[in-house]
C-alpha positions in Angstrom: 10.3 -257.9 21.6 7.5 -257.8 24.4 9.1 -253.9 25.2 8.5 -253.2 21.2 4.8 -254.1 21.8 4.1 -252.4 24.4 5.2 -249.4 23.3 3.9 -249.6 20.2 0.2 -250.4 22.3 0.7 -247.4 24.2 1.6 -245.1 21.5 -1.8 -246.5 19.4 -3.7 -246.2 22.7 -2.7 -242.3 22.9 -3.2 -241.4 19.4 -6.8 -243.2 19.3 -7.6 -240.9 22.4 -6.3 -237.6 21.1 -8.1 -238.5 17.7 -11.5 -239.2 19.5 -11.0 -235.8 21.6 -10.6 -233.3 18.5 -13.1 -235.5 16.8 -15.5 -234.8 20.0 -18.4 -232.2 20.5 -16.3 -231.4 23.6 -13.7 -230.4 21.7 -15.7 -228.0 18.7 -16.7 -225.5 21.7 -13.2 -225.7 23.3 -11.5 -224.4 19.4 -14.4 -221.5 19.6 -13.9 -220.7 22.7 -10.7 -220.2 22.5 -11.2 -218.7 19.0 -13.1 -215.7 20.6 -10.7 -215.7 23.3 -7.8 -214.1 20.9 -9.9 -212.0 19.3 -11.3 -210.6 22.7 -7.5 -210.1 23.4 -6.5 -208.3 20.5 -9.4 -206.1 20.9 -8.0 -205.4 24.3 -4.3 -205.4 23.4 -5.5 -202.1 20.8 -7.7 -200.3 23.3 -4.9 -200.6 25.8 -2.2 -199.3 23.4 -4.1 -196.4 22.1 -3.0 -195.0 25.8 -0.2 -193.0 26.7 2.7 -194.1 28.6 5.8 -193.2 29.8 9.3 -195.4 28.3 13.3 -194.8 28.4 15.2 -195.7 25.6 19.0 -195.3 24.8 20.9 -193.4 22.0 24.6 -194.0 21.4 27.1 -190.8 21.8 29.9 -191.4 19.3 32.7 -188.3 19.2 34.7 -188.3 15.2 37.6 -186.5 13.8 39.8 -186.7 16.4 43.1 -185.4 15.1 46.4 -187.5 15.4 48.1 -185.8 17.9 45.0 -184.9 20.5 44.3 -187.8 23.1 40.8 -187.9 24.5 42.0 -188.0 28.2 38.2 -188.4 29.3 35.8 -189.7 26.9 32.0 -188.2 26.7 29.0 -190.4 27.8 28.6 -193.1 26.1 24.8 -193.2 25.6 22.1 -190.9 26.3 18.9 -192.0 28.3 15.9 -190.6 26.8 12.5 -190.7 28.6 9.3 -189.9 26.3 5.9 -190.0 26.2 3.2 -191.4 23.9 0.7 -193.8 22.8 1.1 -197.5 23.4 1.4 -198.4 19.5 4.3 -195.8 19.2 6.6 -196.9 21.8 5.7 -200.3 20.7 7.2 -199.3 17.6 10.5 -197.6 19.1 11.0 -200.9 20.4 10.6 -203.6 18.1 11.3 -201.5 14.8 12.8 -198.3 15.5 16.7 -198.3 15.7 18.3 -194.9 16.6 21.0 -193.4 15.0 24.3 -192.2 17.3 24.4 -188.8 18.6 27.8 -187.5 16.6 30.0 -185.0 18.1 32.4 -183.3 16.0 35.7 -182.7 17.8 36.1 -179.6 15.3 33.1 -178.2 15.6 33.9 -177.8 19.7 36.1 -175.4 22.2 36.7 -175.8 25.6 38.6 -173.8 28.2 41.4 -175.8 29.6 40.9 -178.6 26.8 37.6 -179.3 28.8 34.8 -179.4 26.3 31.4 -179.0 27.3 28.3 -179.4 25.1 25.2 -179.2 26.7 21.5 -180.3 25.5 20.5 -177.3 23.4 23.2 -178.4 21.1 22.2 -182.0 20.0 18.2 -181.5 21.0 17.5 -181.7 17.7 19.4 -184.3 16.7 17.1 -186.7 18.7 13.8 -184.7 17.8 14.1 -185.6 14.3 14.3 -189.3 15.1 11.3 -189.2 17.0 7.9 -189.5 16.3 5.7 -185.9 15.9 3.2 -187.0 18.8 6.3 -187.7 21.2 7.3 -186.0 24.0 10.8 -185.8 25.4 10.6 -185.4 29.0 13.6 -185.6 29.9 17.8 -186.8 29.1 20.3 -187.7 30.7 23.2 -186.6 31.1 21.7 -183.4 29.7 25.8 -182.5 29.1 28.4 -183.8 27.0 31.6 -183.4 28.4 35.2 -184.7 27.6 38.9 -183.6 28.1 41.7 -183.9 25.5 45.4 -182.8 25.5 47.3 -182.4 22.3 50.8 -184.3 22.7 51.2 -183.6 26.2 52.5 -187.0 27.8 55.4 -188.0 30.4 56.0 -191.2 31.3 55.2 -192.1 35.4 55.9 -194.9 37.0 53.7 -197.4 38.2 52.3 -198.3 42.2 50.3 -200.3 43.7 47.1 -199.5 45.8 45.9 -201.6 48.2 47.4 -205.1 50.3 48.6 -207.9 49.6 50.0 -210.4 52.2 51.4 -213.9 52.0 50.3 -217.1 53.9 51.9 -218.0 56.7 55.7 -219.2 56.7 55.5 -217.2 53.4 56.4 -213.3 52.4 56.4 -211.5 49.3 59.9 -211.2 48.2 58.7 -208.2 45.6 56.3 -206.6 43.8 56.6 -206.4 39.8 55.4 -204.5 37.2 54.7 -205.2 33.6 55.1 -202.7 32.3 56.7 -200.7 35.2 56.1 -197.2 33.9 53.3 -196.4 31.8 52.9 -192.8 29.3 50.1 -190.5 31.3 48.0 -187.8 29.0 46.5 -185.0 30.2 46.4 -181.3 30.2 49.5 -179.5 30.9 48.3 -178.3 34.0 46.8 -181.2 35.2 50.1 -183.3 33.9 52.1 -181.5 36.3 50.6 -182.9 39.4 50.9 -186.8 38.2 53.7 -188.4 39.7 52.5 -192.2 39.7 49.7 -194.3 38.0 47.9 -196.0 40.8 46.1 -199.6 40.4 42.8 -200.1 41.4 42.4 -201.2 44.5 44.0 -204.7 45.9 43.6 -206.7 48.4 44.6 -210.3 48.6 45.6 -212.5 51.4 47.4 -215.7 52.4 48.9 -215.4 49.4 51.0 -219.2 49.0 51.9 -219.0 45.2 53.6 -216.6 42.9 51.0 -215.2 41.2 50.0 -213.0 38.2 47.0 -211.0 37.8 45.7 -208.1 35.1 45.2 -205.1 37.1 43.1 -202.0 36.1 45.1 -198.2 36.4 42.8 -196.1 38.3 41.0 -193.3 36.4 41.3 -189.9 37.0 39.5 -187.3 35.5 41.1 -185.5 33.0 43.8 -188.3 32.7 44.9 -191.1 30.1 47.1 -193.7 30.6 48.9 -195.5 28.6 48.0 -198.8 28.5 45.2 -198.5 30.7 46.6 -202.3 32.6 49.2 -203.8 33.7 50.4 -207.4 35.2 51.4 -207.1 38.2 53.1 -210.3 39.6 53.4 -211.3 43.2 56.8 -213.7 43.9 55.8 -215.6 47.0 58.8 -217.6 48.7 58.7 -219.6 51.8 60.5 -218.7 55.4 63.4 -221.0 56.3 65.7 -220.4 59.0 69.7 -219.8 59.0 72.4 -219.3 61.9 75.6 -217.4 61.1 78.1 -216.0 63.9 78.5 -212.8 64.1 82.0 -210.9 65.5 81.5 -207.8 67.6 83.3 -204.4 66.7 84.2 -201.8 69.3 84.0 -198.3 67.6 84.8 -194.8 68.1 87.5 -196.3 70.8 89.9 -194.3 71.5 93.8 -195.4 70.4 94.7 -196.6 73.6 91.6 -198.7 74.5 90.2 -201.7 73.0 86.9 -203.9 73.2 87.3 -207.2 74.7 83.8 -208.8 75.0 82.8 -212.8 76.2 81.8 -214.0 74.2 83.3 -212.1 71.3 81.1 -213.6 68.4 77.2 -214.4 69.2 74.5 -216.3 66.9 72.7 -214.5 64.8 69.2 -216.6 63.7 67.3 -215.5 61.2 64.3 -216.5 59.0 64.8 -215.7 55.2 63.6 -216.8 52.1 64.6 -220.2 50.1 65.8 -218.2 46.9 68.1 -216.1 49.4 69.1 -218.5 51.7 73.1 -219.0 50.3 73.1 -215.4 49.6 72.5 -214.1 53.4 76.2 -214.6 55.0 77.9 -213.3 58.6 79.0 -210.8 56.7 75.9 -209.1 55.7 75.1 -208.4 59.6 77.3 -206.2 61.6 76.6 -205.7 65.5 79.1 -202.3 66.1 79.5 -201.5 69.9 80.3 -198.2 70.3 82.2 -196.7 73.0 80.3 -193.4 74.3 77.5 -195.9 74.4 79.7 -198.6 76.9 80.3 -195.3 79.1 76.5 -194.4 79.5 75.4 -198.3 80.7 77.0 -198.0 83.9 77.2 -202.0 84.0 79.6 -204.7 82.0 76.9 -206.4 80.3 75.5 -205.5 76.9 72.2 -206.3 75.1 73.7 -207.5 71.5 71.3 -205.6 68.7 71.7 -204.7 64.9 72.0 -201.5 63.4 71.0 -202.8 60.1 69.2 -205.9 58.6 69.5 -207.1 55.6 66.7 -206.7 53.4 64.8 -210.2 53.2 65.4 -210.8 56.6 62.9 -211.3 59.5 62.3 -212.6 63.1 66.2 -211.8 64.2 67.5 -213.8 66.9 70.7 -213.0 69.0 72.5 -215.9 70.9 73.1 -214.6 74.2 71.1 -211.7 74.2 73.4 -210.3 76.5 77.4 -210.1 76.3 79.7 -209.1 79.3 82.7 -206.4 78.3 85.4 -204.7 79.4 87.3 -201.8 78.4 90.9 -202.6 78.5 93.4 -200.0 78.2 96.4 -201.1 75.9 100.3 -200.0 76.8 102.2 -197.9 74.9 105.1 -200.3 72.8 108.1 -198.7 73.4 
């Protein structure tokens, strides 16, 4: 209750004041001063519109009757960027009330060399001089050329590749990189068509990657060039590093009939670090250590650095268990 009053004292207290201000001599010459105040403005605001400045505005570009089987490979401008010149009061007026209409480009009406049409400003001038006002001056446009390329059912299908890095966190790798969709339909002219092997993405770069992940990627453009679709997904399987030991048998080869390979030991340890998902899948028998014989002859010595030929894909950081093996080459009878 005692809040209630207060407030209600404080809001009487403020409304008494404001009351005896507007009520006040004080407050007459402040309503007339500020009376003359806007009219002295608006006098100023028309004397400083009746001068000429400078302004840009933008008019859309829009191309029509595009026929069923042409593909605009690389689309015109978008907009064109006027720059005029007039009075104040009729750029005000392009501004606030004056909405221009699209430039229109008729495919039909258009020919290019090498499906490359070209159609420069002498050619839709007029368009935009009969939207503006008689006392304006068009200084200048840009572009001052319309351009686009088409082809007409010219298409083959390319696959798709990735531009740019991408690496995984540590005890992490990338186990692949996938595609969605994996090939996409490139249009263009028949002689540019012929060059296109791939569709590119835009440039990627990500790091310490720790999670699969997905991502919308962007095909890079190239002039003259559609593609179909224009993005992908591209998805990034992460696994994690774990580590495996298998032993591993070594083969003597090329060996002549009448000698064999005897080595000490004759298996080593082969450790590895491979992915999670591909851990039951690596085996002994995916790694083969072959020792052949012209290659015994040349050491000159009866030891021999174990090493792979091959690794299996998914593997990294190989390990051997010795490193080094001692050998001989032991001549076998005849059996009678």
């Amino acid at each position: 209750m005692f809040e209630r009053r207060n407030i209600k004292r404080i809001y009487l207290n403020i409304t008494g004041k404001t009351k005896d201000f507007l009520l006040s001599d004080k407050s007459r010459e402040f309503f007339v001063f500020l009376f003359f105040f806007f009219i002295a403005g608006g006098f100023w605001l028309l004397q400083t519109l009746n001068n000429d400045y400078e302004a840009e505005f933008s008019i859309p570009v829009r191309l029509r009757g595009v026929s069923n089987n042409t593909m605009i490979t690389s689309e015109p401008a978008s907009e064109l960027r006027i720059k005029v010149k007039d009075k104040g009061t009729v750029l005000l007026n392009y501004m606030l009330g004056k909405s221009f209409y699209p430039v229109t480009l008729d495919f039909s009406d258009y020919k290019g060399t090498d499906n490359h049409v070209r159609v420069y400003a002498s050619q839709f001038e007029k368009k935009i001089l009969s939207q503006l006002n008689v006392s304006t001056r068009l200084l200048s446009m840009k572009p001052d050329t319309l351009e686009y390329i088409y082809a007409t059912g010219m298409s083959k299908l390319v696959p798709v590749k990735l531009s740019g890095t991408v690496s995984a966190g540590r005890q992490y790798y990338l186990s692949d990189t996938v595609f969605k969709p994996d090939s996409v339909l490139a249009y263009a002219p028949e002689g540019v068509l012929d060059t296109i092997t791939a569709a590119y993405t835009q440039q990627v770069k990500l790091e310490n990657i720790s999670d699969t992940l997905r991502q919308q990627v962007s095909l890079l453009t190239l002039r003259g060039v559609k593609f179909v679709p224009a993005s992908i997904e591209m998805m990034l399987p992460v696994d994690i590093y774990t580590e495996k030991t298998v032993e591993v048998p070594l083969h003597g080869v090329n060996f002549p009939a009448d000698k064999v390979l005897r080595a000490f030991p004759s298996k080593v340890q082969v450790t590895f670090q491979v992915g999670l998902s591909r851990f039951r899948q690596i085996t002994a028998d995916d790694f083969h250590i072959n020792v052949s014989y012209e290659e015994l002859l040349r050491l000159g010595s009866d030891k021999y650095t174990v090493k792979l030929k091959n690794v299996p894909e998914g593997v990294n950081q190989v390990r051997f268990n010795p490193e080094q093996v001692d050998f001989l080459i032991e001549q076998i009878s005849p059996s009678l």
